[in-house]
Structures are given as C-alpha cells and as structure tokens.
C-alpha positions in Angstrom: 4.6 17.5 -33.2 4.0 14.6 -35.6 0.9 14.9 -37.5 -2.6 14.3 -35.7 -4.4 11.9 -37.5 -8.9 12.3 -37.5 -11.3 10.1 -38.6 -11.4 11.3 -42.0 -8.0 10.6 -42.5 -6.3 8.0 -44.8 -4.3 7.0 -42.1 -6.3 6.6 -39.2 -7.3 3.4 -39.8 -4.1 1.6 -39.9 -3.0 3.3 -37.0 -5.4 2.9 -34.0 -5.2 -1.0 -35.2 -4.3 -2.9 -32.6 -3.3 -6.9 -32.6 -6.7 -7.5 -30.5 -9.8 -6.4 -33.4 -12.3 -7.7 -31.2 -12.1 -3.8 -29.6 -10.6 -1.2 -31.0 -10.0 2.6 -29.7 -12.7 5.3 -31.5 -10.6 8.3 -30.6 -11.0 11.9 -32.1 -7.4 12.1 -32.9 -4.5 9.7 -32.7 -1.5 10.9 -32.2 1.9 8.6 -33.9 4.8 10.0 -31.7 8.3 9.5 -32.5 9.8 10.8 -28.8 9.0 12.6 -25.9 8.5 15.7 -27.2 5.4 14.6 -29.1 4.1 12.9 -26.0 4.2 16.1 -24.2 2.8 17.6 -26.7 -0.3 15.3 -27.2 -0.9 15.1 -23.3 -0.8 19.2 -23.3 -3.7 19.4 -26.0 -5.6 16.9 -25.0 -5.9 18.6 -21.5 -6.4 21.9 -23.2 -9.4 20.6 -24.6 -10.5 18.4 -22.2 -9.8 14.8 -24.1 -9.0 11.8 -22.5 -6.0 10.1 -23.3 -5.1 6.5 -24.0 -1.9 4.9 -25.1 -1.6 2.2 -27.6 2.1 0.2 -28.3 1.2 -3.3 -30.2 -2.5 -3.2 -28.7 -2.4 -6.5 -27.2 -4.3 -6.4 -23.8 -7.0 -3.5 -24.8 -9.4 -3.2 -21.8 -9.8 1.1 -21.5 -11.0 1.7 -24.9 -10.7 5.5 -26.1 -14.0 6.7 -27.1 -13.7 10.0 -28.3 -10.4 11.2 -26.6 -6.7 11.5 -27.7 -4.7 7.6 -28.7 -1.3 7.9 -28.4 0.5 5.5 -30.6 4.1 4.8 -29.6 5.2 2.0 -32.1 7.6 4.7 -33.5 9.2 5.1 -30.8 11.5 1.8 -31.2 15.1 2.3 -29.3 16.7 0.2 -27.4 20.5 0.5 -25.7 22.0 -2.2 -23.9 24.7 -1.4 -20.9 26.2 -4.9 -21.0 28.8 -3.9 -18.2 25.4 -2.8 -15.6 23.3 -5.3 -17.1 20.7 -2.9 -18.1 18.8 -1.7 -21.2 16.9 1.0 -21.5 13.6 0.5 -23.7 11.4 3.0 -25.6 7.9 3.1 -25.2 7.1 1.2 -28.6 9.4 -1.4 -28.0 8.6 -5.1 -28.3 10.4 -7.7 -26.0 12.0 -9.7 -28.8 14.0 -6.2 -30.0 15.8 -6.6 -26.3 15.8 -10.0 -26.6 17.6 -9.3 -29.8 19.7 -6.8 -28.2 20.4 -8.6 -24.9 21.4 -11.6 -26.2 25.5 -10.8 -27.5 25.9 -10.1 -24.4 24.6 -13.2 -22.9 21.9 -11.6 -21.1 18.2 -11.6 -21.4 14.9 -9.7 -20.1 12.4 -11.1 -18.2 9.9 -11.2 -21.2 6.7 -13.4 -21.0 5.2 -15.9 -23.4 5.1 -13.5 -26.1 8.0 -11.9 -27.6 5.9 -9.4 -29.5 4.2 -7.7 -26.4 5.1 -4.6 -26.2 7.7 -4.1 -23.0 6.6 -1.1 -21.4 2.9 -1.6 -21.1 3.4 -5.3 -20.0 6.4 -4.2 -17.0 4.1 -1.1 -15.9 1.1 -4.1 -15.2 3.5 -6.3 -13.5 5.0 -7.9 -16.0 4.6 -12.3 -15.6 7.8 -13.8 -17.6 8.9 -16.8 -18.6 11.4 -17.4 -15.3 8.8 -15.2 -12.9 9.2 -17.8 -10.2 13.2 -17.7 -10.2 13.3 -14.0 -10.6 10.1 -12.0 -9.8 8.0 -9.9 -11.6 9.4 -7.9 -14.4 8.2 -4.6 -12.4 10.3 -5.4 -9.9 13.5 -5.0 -11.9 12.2 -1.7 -13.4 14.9 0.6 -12.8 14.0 4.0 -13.8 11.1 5.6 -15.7 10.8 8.4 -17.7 6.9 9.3 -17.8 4.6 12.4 -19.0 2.6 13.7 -16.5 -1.6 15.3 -16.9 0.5 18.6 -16.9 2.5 17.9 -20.2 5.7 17.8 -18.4 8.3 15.2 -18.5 9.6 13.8 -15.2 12.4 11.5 -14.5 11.2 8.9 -11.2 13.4 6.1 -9.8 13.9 5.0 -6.2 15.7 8.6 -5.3 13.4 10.8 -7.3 9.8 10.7 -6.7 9.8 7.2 -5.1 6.1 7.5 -4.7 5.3 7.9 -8.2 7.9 5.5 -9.2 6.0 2.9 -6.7 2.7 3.5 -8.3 3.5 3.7 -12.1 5.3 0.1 -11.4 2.0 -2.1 -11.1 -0.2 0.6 -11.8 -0.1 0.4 -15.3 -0.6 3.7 -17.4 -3.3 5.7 -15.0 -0.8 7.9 -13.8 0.7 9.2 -17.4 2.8 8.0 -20.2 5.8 6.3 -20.1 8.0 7.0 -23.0 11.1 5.0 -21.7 12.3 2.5 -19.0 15.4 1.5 -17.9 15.2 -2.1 -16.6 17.7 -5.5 -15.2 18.6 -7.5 -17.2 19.7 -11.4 -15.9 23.1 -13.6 -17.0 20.8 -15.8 -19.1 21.8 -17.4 -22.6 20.5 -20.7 -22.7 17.2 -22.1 -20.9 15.7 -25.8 -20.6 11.9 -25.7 -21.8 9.1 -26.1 -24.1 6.3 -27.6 -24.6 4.4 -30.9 -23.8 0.7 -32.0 -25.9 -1.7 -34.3 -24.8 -5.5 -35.2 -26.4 -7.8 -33.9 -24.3 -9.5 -37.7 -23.1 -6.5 -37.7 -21.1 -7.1 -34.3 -18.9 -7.7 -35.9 -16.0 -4.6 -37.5 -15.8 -2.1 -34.2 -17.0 -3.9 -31.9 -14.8 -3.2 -33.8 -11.5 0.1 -34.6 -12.7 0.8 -30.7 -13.1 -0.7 -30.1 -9.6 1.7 -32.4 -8.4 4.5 -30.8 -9.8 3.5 -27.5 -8.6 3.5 -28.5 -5.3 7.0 -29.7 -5.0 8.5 -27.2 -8.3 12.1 -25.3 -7.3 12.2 -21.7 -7.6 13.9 -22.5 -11.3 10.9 -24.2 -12.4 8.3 -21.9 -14.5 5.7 -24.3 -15.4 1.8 -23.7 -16.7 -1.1 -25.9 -18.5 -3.2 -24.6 -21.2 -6.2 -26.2 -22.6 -7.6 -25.3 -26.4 -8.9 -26.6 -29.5 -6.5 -25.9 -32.0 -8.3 -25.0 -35.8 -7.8 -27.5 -38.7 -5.5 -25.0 -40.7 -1.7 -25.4 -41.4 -0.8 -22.7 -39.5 -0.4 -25.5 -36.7 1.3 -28.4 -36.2 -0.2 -31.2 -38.3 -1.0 -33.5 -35.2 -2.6 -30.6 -33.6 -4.9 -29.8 -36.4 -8.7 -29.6 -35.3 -7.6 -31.4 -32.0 -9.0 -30.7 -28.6 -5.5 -30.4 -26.4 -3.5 -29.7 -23.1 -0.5 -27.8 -23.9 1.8 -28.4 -20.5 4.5 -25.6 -21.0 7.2 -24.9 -18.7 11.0 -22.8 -18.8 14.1 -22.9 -16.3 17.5 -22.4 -16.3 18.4 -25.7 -14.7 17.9 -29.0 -15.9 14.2 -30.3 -14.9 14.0 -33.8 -16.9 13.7 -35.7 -13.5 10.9 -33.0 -11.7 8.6 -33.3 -15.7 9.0 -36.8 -16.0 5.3 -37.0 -14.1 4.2 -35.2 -16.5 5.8 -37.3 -19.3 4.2 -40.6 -17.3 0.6 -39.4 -17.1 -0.6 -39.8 -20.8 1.1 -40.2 -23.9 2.2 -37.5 -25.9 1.1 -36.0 -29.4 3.8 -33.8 -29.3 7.0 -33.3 -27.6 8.8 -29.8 -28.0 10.8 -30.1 -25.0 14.7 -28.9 -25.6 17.8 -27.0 -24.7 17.4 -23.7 -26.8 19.2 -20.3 -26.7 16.8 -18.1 -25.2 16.4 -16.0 -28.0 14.4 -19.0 -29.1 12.2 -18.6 -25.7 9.2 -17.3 -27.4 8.6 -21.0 -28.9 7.8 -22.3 -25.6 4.2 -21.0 -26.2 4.2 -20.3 -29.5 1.6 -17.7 -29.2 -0.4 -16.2 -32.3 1.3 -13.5 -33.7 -1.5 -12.5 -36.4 -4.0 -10.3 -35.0 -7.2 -11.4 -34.1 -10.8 -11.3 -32.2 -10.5 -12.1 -28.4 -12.1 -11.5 -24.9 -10.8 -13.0 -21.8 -10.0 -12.0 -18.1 -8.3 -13.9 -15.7 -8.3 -14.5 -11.5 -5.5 -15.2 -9.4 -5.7 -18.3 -6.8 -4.8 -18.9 -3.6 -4.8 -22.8 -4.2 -5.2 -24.9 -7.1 -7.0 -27.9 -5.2 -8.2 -30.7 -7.4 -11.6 -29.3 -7.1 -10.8 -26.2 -9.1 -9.1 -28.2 -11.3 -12.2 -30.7 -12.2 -14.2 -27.2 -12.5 -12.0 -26.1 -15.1 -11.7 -29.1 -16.7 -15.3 -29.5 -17.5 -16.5 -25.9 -18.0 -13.5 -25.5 -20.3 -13.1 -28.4 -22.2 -14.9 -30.0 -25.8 -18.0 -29.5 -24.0 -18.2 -25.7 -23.3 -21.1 -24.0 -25.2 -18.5 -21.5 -26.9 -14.7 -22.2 -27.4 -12.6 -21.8 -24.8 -9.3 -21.3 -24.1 -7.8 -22.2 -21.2 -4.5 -20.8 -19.2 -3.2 -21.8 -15.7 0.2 -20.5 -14.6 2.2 -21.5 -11.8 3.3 -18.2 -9.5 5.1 -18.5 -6.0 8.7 -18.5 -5.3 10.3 -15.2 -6.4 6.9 -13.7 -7.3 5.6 -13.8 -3.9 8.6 -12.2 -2.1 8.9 -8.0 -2.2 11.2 -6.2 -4.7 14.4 -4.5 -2.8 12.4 -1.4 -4.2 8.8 -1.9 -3.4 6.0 -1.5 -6.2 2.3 -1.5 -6.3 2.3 -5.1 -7.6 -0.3 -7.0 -5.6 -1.9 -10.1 -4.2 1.9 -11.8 -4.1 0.1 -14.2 -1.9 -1.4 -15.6 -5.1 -0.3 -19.4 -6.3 -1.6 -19.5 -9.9 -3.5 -17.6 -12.5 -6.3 -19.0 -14.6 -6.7 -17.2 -18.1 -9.5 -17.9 -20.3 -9.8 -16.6 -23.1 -12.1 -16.8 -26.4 -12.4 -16.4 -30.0 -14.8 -13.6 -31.1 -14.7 -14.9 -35.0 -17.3 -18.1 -34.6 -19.2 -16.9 -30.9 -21.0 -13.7 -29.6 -19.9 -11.7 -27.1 -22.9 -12.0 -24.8 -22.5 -16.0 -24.8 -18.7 -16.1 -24.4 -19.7 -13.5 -21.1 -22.0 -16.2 -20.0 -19.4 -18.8 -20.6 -16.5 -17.1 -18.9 -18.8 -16.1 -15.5 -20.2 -19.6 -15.4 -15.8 -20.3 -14.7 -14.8 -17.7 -12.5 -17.7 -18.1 -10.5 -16.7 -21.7 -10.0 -13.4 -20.6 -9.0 -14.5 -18.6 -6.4 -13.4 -19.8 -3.6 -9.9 -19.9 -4.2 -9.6 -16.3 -5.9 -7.7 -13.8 -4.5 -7.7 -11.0 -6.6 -7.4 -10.2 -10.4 -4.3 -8.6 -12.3 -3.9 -6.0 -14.4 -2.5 -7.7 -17.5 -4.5 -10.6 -19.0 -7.4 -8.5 -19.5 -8.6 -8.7 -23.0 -11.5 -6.4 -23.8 -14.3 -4.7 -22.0 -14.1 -7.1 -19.5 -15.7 -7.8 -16.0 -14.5 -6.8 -12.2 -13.9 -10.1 -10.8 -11.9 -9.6 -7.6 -9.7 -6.9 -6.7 -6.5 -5.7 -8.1 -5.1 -4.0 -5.2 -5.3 -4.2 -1.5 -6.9 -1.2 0.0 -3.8 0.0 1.8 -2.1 0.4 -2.2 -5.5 1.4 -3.2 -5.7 4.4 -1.3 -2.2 5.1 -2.2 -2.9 4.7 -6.0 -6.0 6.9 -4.9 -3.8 10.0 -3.3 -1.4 9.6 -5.9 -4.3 9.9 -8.7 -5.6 13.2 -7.1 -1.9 14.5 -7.0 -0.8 13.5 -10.6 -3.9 13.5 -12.5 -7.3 15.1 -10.3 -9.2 15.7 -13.6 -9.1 12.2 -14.8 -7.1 12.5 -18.4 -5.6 9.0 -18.1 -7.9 6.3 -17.7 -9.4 5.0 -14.3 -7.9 3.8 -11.7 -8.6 -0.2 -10.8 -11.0 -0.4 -7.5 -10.0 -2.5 -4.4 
C-alpha cells in the first residue's frame, strides 16, 4: 500500500487540502492511493481498527468531515480510456471532468459535466450529477454504466444493471455511504459544439431579469439548460473589468440547438454589462460559468422547488441582494424535461418532480459562520413553501437538513442496503427522509 500519511507528517498537510478551506478533514491517517489495491487496503485497516472512512478527490462539496478516521485521497488515481465506437469512457476515481472532456472531445463526444470542469467526476455522478444539458439528457447518474466500488469488507466488487442491481441502484444517487468507488464506466453523448454562455446585468435591474428568466423557464424546450445567479463580484483583476466591485445577475444558459429567438427576453429586459453569449466547441463549456478555480472559504446548501412563482423570486431577490447582512451568492437552475423522467436503469436519484434548485452560497473570508447560518435560514425559510426536497451535491460545509433527500420508499431501501453493505457504519451516514 502507498504510504499512510499522520499528523506529524510533512505531507499531511498538502494532502487532506481540499479546494473548499472553509472545512477541512482532521483524519488520523490519510491514505494517497494510486488504484484499487490501495483502496482495499485502506478500507481493510480502517475496519480493523475501527476508523471511519471518508474519501476526498478535488474536495469540492465537503459536508461529512473526517474527524479522526481514515481520508482516502484519490487524485492519483487519474485514468481515463475512451471507447469512441460504444460511446463510453471509463473514469478513475481522481478524475476531473475536463480530463474526459479532454479525452472525449476527438471523438466528437462529450460527458455530461456540470458548470465546473474541475469537479471531480465520480463523486459528482454518484450525487446525481446536474450538467450543463441536464434538461436534454438527464442526470449524469443516469448514464452511469458500471461501477467498480470497495465494499466495508475490503473487497472489490464489480455492480452494473446485471450484477448486483441493488447496489448499483443505491451507489447511483447515494453518493459514497455505501463504499468507494475507484472507477466508472459512463455514456458519453454526440456533442462537439454547443450554443451558450453568459448574460450580465447591474443588479438595479433584478426585477426585470428575474421575471424575464421565469418566463423563459416556463415555455424552455428540452434543449434549453438555462439558470440565474446573483453575486457581488470583488474589485480584483481576476474578473472582468466591468464586473469589478459590481453587484450582478449572471443569466447563464447551454444547448445544442440554436436558442437566439427563446433568450431574446432576456436580452429585452435590461441592458447588458456584459454579453458572453457564443457558438463554442464544448471543450470550451466550462466558460459558461466561469467558476472559481482557486480554492477558497465557502458554506452553502441548496433546496429543490416545486415552482418558482414570482413570490419566491421577490424573496430571493431581496434576502439575497446588496442588502443582505453578509454576502451572498445566489444560484437558481432550471431542471425538468429529461431530469424529471426515470433512467431506462433506475437509480436512487430523487425528487424528479423538482422544477429548479436555489444555491446560496457565501464567502467565509470577510463573514462568520454563525451570521452567514442566520443569513442562509432567513432564505430557505422563505422558500418554504415551494421546496420539495434537498440534493445531495451543492452542499458546502457542515451544513443544515433542510428537506429531504430521498422519499421514504428509497429511503428504506438505502436503509436495508446500509445494514447489508456496511451495518457498522465505516462510510459516512446515510441522508434521512
């Protein structure tokens, strides 16, 4: 096995380091596998002496921190093979979404990645997985092929829709509760090229761009990914100069048709600062949201929607604009369409009933935790009465139950499946109904 880094040393620093440093994993030992041999090997002393295990790719989404237990860093394990001819690739563990990207894209096909091309792929497929084109082709989980996970007893298994489909069910949408996944296999979709970007507006004119995203919404084809972020972008050159120490909406969107006519609302409702709107290859996709890539300080959570009625939309609005009491950032995405339907192989995925997702997240560098809590409850409490449920990714941090992630029928399957896999509780808790 690969060495087993402690506290006291020189490496363990860099290596339980995560892109979130708002919260960071304490663990007794951290383990930096290069393949499934060490993952075996790590889950098989951790239950000999009684440790907890955690898992830890890029360390993007950390909400289970390891206190104490075994981390299991997988960035080494980095391969990815593409079977152009089956349209398929099969993805280590460690491996971030623009490496298949990368490796997708000679053969004019792409993954469904999200907005953030350095997420690692594994952890964000076994949560559901909510990609750029999610309304045209569904949840990333449901074109999860095969998986090759590590089980509490240290034993490598092979599950797909033939072998073990319960397991396979439950590990797609159940994130990592059930063991480590060292490797996927997943679809990959005809894409090259996709019509999409990005669409800024001054804040004085919310009003006006949020209904005009409602509207669009409502009528958007299946090919239309669209969402609406809200945030105050710093005065550093890191940004865009216009955007420098500006309060703005961000209206982003991706499809693989032509959308000009269905935006051109949006266009119409105020004018805009800046227009990032083109044709690009979709190797370029991860410019559509030109997320941070430096690691930084963050807590946010997120609640899915049956509805985004204009009264949600005014709560938002306020409670998350110039005036909030601590920065926040704002994130509504548009679901439906192929997202709400059932994979041909059914996963634990939930609440498909869901319309949209509201993400808000904060800064941890210039606010206190306790505050940004207060801030962020003060929201989802006003969204209340449109919230469905809460998912699995998007949770940044130690944060709150604010609906649940599973129906209770799944629930009680993730429950059976729990005592079969893992009855002494190695991986980290299951998500209540």
């Amino acid at each position: 096995m690969t060495d087993m880094l402690r506290p006291s040393d020189e490496g363990y620093e860099p290596e339980r380091r995560g892109f979130q440093t708002g919260f960071q994993h304490s663990p007794a030992v951290i383990v930096g596998a290069v393949d499934e041999h060490d993952v075996c090997a790590a889950v098989a002393h951790a239950a000999d002496a009684g440790l907890g295990v955690s898992v830890q790719a890029t360390g993007h989404g950390t909400s289970g921190l390891n206190d104490g237990g075994v981390l299991i860093s997988t960035r080494r394990m980095d391969g990815v093979q593409v079977f152009p001819a089956r349209q398929e690739a099969r993805i280590e563990a460690g491996v971030q979404w623009r490496q298949v990207i990368a490796a997708a894209a000679p053969h004019g096909l792409a993954p469904l990645s999200g907005s953030s091309p350095t997420v690692g792929a594994v952890g964000y497929a076994l949560g559901g997985g909510l990609g750029l084109l999610g309304r045209e082709f569904g949840f990333a989980a449901d074109h999860v092929l095969s998986l090759d996970v590590v089980t509490a007893d240290g034993k490598l298994r092979s599950v797909d829709a033939s072998n073990d489909p319960e397991l396979f069910w439950g590990l797609r949408g159940g994130r990592d509760h059930l063991g480590v996944v060292t490797s996927m296999t997943i679809r990959l979709f005809p894409v090259e090229r996709i019509h999409g970007g990005g669409l800024f507006f001054d804040v004085s004119h919310a009003r006006e761009v949020i209904s005009a995203f409602r509207d669009l919404t409502a009528q958007a084809p299946e090919t239309l990914t669209a969402s609406l972020g809200m945030v105050r972008y710093p005065p550093v050159a890191l940004f865009p100069e216009p955007l420098r120490d500006r309060h703005v909406l961000h209206f982003r969107f991706a499809s693989t048709s032509e959308p000009e006519r269905l935006i051109a609302p949006v266009r119409a409702a105020a004018p805009a600062i800046l227009d990032q709107v083109r044709d690009m290859p979709f190797t370029e996709s991860g410019s559509v949201y030109n997320d941070p890539e430096f690691p930084h300080s963050y807590y946010g959570n997120n609640v899915l929607l049956s509805s985004f009625p204009a009264e949600a939309a005014d709560a938002v609005r306020r409670l998350c604009g110039p005036a909030a009491p601590v920065p926040v950032i704002l994130d509504v995405r548009h679901l439906g369409g192929a997202l709400s339907r059932p994979p041909a192989e059914p996963n634990c995925v939930g609440h498909r009933e869901a319309q949209y997702i509201v993400r808000v997240l904060s800064p941890l560098a210039t606010a206190e935790l306790a505050d940004v809590r207060r801030v962020h409850r003060r929201i989802f409490s006003a969204l209340a009465e449109w919230t469905v449920g809460q998912a699995p990714n998007f949770r940044y941090g130690p944060v709150e139950e604010l609906g649940p992630v599973y129906d209770e029928p799944s629930s009680a399957r993730l429950r059976a499946l729990k005592e079969q896999h893992d009855p002494s509780g190695l991986f980290r808790a299951l998500p209540e109904a």
